[in-house]
Every structure is written in structure tokens, then in C-alpha cells.
N, C-alpha and C positions, 0 to 999 in steps of 0.2 A: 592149921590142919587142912587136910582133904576136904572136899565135896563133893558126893555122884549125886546128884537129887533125880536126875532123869532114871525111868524106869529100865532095871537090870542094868546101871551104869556100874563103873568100878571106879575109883583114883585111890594111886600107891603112888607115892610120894609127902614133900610138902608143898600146899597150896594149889592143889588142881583143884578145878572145878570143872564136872561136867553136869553139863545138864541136857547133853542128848540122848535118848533114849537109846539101849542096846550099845553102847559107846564107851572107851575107857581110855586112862591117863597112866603111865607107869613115867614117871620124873617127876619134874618142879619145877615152877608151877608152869601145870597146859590148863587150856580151856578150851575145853571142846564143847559146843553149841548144836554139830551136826549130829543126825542121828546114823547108829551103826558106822560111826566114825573112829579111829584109836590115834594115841601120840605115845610113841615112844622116847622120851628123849626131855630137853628143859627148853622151856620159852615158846612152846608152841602154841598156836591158835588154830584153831581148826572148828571153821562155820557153816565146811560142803558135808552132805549126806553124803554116806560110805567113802570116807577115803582115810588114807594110812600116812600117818608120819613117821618116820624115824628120823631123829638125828634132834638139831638145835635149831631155835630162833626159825621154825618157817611157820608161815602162815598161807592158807588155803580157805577163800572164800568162797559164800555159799554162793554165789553166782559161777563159780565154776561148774561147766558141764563137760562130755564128752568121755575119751581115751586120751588119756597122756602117758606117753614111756617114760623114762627116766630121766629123759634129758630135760621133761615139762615140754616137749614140741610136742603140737596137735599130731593124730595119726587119723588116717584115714579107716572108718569100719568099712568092711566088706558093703552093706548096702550103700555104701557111698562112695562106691568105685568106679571111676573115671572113665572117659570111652578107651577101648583098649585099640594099642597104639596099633598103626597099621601099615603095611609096606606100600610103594607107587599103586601097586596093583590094588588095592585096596583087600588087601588078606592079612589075618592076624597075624602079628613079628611072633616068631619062637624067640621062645627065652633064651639066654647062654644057660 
């Protein structure tokens, strides 16, 4: 069977176990560890706060931080935006 033991956890399936709080499993078996985390899908692990699986076999640990897109490449946040580029003249390039 299932396990939520973490507080307001879910797991639907067989063999999930979650035990992070606010967190949920739907397949067989995840285990999710992070809190306000979800797996959709089978063979997942998941040990980061707030993050989302769908699909099979990934695993997402809790030393992950930041913004990742889809591709899993870092993305830059707006507060961590680079010097904007600039012509000879030293004037900001318009965009195309």
C-alpha cells in the first residue's frame, strides 16, 4: 500500500510514500521527502521543496534551487540581470 504520513499529504497509487508536508504522489511508487512537492507518474523521487514531476523515473534533489524551464537549464531571474548590452557609443542596443 500507500503512505502520506507528512501533514495534509496524499498518495494514490501502490507504494508511494510521502512524508512531506502539503505534498502528493498519484502512480507507483514515488517518494516524495520535499515539502509542497507532487509526482505524477512511477519511479519518482522527489527531495526539493515545491517542485512538480510528471512523467517516469526522475529524480529532483533537495539541493536544487533556482528557476529551471523545461529543458532543466538554469534561467536567469529578472534580479539577476546582466549588464545590458550596449552600442560603440555606449547607448543601450534596441531589441529586434
Amino acid at each position: 500500500g500507500s503512505t502520506a504520513s507528512g501533514t495534509n499529504a496524499i498518495a494514490i497509487g501502490t507504494g508511494n510514500q510521502v512524508s512531506g508536508a502539503n505534498s502528493g504522489a498519484i502512480g507507483d511508487p514515488n517518494t516524495i521527502t520535499g515539502s509542497g512537492s507532487y509526482a505524477l507518474g512511477n519511479n519518482n523521487n522527489i527531495a526539493a521543496n515545491n517542485a512538480f514531476a510528471m512523467g517516469n523515473n526522475i529524480s529532483i534533489a533537495a539541493a536544487r534551487t533556482g528557476i529551471r524551464d523545461t529543458e532543466g537549464l538554469p534561467r536567469r531571474r529578472p534580479d539577476q540581470a546582466g549588464p545590458a548590452r550596449r552600442n560603440r557609443d555606449g547607448q543601450p542596443r534596441r531589441q529586434a
